[in-house]
Chimera marker file (.cmm) of the C-alpha trace (Angstrom):
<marker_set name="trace">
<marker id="1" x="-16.801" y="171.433" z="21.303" r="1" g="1" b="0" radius="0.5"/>
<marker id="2" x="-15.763" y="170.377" z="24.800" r="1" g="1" b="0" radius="0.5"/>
<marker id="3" x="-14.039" y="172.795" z="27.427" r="1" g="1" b="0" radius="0.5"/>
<marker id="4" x="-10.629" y="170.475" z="27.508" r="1" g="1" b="0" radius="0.5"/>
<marker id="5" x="-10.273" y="170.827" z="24.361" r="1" g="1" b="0" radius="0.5"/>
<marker id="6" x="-10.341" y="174.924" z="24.493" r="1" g="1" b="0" radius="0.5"/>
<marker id="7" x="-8.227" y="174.765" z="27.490" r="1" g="1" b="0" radius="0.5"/>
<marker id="8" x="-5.547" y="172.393" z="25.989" r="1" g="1" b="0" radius="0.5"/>
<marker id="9" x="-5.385" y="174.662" z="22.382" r="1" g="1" b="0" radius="0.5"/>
<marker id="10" x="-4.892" y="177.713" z="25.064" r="1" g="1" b="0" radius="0.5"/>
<marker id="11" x="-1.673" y="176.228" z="25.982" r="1" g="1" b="0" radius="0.5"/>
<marker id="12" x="-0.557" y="175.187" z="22.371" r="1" g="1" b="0" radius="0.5"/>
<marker id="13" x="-2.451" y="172.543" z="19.985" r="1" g="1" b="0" radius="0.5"/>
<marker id="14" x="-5.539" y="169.987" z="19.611" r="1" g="1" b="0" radius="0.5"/>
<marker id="15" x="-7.695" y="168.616" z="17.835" r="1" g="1" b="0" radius="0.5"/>
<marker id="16" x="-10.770" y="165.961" z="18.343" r="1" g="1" b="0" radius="0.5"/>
<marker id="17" x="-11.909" y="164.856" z="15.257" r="1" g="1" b="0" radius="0.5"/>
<marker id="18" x="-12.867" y="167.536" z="12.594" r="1" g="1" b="0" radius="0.5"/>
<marker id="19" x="-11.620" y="170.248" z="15.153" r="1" g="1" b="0" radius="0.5"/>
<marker id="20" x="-8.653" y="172.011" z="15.815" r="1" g="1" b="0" radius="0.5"/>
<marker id="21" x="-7.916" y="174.474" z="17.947" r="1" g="1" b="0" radius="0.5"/>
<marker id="22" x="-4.166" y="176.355" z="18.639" r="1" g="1" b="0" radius="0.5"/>
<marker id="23" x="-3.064" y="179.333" z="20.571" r="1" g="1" b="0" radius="0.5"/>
<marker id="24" x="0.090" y="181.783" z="19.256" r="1" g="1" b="0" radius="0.5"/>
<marker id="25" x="-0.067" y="183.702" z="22.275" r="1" g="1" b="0" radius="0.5"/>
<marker id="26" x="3.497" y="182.605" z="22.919" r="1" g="1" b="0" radius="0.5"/>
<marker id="27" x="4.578" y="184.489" z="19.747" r="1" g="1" b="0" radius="0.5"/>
<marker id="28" x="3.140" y="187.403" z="20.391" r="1" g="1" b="0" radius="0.5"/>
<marker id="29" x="-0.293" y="186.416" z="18.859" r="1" g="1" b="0" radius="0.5"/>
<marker id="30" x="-3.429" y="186.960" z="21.251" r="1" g="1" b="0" radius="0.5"/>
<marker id="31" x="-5.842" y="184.715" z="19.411" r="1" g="1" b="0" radius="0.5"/>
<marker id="32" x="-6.900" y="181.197" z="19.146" r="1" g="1" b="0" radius="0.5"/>
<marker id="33" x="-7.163" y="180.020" z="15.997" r="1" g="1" b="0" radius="0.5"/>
<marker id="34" x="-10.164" y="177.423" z="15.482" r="1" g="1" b="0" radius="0.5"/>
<marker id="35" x="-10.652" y="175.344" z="12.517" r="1" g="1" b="0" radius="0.5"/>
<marker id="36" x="-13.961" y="173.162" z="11.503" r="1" g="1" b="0" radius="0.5"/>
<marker id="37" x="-13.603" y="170.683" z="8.984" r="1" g="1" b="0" radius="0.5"/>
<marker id="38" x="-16.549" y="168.251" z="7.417" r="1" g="1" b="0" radius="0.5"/>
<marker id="39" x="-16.585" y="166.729" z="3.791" r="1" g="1" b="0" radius="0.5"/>
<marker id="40" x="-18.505" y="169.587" z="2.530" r="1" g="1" b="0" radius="0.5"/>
<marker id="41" x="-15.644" y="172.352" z="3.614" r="1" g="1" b="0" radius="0.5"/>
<marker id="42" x="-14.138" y="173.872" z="6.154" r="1" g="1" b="0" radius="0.5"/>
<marker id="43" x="-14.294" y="176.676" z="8.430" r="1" g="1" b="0" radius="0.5"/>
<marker id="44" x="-11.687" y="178.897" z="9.867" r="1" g="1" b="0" radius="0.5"/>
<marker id="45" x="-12.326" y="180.897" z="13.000" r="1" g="1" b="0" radius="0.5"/>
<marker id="46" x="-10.378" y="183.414" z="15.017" r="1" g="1" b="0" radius="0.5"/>
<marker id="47" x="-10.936" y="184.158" z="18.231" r="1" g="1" b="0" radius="0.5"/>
<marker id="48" x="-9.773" y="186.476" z="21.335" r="1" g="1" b="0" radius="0.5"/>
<marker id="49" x="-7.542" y="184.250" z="23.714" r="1" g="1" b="0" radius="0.5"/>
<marker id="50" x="-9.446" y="186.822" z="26.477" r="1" g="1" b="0" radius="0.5"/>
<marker id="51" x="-12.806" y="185.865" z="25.964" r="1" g="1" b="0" radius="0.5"/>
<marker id="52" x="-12.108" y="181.631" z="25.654" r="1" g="1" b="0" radius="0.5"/>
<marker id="53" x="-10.510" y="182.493" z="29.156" r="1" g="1" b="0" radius="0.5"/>
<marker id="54" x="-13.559" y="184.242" z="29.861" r="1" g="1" b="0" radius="0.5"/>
<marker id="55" x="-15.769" y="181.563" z="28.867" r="1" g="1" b="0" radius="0.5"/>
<marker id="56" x="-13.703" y="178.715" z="30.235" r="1" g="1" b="0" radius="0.5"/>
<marker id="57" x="-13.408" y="180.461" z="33.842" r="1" g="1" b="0" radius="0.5"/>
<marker id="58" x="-17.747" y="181.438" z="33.749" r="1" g="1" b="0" radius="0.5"/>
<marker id="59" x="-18.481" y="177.557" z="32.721" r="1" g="1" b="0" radius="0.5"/>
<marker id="60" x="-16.132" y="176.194" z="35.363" r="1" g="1" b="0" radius="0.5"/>
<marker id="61" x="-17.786" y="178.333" z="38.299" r="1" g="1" b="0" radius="0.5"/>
<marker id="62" x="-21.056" y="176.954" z="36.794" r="1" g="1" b="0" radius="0.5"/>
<marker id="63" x="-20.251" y="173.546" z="36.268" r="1" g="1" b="0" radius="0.5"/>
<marker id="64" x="-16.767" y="172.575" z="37.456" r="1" g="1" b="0" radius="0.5"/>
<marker id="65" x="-14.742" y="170.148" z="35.385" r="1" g="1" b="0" radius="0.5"/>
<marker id="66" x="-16.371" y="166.360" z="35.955" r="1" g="1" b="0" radius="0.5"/>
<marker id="67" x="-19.409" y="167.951" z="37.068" r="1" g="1" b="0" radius="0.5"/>
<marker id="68" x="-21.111" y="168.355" z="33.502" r="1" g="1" b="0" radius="0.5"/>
<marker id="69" x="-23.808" y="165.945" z="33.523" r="1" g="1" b="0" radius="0.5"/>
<marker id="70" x="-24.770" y="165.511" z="36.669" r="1" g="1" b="0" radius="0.5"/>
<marker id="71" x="-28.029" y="167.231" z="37.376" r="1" g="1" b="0" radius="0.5"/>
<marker id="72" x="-28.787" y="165.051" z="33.762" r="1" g="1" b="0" radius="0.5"/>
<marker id="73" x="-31.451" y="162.261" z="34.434" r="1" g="1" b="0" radius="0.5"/>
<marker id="74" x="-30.197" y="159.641" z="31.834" r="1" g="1" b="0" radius="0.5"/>
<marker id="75" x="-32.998" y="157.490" z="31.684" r="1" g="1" b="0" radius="0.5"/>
<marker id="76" x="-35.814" y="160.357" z="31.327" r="1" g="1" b="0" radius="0.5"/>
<marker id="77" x="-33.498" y="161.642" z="28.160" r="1" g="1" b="0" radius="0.5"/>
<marker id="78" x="-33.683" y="158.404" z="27.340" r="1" g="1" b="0" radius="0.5"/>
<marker id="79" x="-37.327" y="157.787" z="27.127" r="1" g="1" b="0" radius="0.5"/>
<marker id="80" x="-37.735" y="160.956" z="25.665" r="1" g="1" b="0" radius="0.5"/>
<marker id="81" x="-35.153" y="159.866" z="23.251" r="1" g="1" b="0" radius="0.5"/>
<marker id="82" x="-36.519" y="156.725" z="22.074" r="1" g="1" b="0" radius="0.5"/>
<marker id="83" x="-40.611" y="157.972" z="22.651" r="1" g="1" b="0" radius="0.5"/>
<marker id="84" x="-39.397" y="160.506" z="19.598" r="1" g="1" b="0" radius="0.5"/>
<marker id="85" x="-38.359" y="157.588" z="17.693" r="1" g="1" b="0" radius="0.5"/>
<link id1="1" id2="2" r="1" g="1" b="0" radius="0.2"/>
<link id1="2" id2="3" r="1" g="1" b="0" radius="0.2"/>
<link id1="3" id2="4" r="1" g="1" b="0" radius="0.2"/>
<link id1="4" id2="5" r="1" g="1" b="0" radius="0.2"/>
<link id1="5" id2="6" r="1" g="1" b="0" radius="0.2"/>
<link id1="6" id2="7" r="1" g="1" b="0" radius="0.2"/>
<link id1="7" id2="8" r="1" g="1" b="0" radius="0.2"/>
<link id1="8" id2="9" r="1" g="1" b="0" radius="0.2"/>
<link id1="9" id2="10" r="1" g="1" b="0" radius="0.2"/>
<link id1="10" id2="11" r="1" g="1" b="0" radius="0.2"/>
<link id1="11" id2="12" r="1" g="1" b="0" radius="0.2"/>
<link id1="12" id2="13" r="1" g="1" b="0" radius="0.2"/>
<link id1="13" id2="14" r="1" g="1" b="0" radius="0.2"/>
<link id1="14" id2="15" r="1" g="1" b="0" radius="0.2"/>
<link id1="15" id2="16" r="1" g="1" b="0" radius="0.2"/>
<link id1="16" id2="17" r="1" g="1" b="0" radius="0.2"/>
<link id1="17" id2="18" r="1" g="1" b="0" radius="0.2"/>
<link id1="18" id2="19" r="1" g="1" b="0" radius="0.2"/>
<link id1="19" id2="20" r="1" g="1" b="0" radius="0.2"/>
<link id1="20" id2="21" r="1" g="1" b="0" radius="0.2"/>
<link id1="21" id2="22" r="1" g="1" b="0" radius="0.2"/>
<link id1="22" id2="23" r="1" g="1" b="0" radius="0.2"/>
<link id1="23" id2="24" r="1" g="1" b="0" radius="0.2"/>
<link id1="24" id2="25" r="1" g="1" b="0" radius="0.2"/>
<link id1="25" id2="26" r="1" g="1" b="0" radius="0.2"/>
<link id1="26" id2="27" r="1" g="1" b="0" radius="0.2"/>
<link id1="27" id2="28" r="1" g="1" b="0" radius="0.2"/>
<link id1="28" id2="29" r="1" g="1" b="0" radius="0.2"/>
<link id1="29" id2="30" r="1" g="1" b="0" radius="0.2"/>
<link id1="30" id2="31" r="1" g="1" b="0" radius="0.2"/>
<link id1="31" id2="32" r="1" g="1" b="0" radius="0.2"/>
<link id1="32" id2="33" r="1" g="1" b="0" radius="0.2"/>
<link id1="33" id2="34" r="1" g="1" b="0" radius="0.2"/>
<link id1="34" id2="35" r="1" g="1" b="0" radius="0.2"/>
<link id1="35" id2="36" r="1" g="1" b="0" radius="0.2"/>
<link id1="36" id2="37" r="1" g="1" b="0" radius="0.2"/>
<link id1="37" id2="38" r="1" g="1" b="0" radius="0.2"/>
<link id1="38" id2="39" r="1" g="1" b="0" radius="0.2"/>
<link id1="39" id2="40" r="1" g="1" b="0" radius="0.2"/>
<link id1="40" id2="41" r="1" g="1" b="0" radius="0.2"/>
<link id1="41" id2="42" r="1" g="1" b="0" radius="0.2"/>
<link id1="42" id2="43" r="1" g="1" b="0" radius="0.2"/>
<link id1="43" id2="44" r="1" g="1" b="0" radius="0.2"/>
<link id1="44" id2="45" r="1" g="1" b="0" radius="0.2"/>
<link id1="45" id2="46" r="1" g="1" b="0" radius="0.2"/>
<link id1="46" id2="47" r="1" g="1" b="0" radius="0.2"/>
<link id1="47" id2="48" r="1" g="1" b="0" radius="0.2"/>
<link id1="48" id2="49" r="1" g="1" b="0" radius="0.2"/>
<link id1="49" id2="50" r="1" g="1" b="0" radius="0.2"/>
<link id1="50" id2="51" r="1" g="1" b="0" radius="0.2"/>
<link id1="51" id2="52" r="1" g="1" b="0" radius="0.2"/>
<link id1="52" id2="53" r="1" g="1" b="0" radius="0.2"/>
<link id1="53" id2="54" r="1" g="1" b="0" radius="0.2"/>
<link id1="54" id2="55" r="1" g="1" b="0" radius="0.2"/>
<link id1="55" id2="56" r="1" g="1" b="0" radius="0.2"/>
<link id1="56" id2="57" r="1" g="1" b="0" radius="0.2"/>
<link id1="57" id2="58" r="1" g="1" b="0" radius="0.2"/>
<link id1="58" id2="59" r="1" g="1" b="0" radius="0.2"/>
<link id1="59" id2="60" r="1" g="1" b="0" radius="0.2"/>
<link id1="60" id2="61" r="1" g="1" b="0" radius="0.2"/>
<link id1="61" id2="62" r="1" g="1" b="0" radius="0.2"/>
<link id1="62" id2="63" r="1" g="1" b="0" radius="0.2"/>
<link id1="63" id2="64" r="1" g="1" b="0" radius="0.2"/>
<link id1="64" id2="65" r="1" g="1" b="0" radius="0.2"/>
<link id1="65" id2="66" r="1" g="1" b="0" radius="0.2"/>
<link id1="66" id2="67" r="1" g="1" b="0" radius="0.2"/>
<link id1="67" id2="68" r="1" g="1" b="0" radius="0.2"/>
<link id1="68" id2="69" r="1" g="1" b="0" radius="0.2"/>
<link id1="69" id2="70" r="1" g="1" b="0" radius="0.2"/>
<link id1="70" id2="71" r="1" g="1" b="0" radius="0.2"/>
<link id1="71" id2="72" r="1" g="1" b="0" radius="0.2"/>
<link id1="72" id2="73" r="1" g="1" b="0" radius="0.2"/>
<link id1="73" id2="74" r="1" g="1" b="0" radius="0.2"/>
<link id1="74" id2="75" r="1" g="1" b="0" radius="0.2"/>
<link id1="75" id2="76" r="1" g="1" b="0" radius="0.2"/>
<link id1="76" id2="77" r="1" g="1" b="0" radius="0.2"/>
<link id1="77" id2="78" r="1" g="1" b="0" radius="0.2"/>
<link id1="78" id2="79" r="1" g="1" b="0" radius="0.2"/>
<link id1="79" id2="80" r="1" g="1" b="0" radius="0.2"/>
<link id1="80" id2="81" r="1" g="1" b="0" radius="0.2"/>
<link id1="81" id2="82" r="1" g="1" b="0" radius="0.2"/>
<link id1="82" id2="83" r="1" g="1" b="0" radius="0.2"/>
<link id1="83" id2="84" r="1" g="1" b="0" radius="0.2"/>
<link id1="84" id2="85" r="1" g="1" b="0" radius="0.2"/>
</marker_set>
């Protein structure tokens, strides 16, 4: 699961494909509220709002947003991809 997509449930609701994510901090509620869904079943998770900010703020110092894959070298990956066939 991306970081935009933890960042934007922080501030209310999304989803990207068979995840969800939503915050009720503004109600009083200091969790996040993630929920995994496949054809076999889904999964509910709750988490502490303070440690997806936690997270969010470490991976961002280490990688800033746009930054993500660029120390990747595409075409060894892909070689490596396609030599595994």
């Amino acid at each position: 699961m991306g970081r935009d997509l933890l960042a934007d449930g922080l501030r209310g609701s999304a989803d990207c494909g068979d995840v969800r994510v939503r915050s009720t901090v503004g109600r009083g509620d200091q969790a996040m509220y993630i929920v995994l869904g496949s054809p076999a079943g889904t999964a509910s998770l709750e988490v502490p709002v303070q440690d997806v900010k936690a997270l969010l703020e470490t991976t961002r110092a280490v990688a800033p947003g746009g930054t993500e894959s660029g120390p990747i070298d595409w075409d060894l990956e892909l070689a490596n991809l396609f030599a595994k066939g």
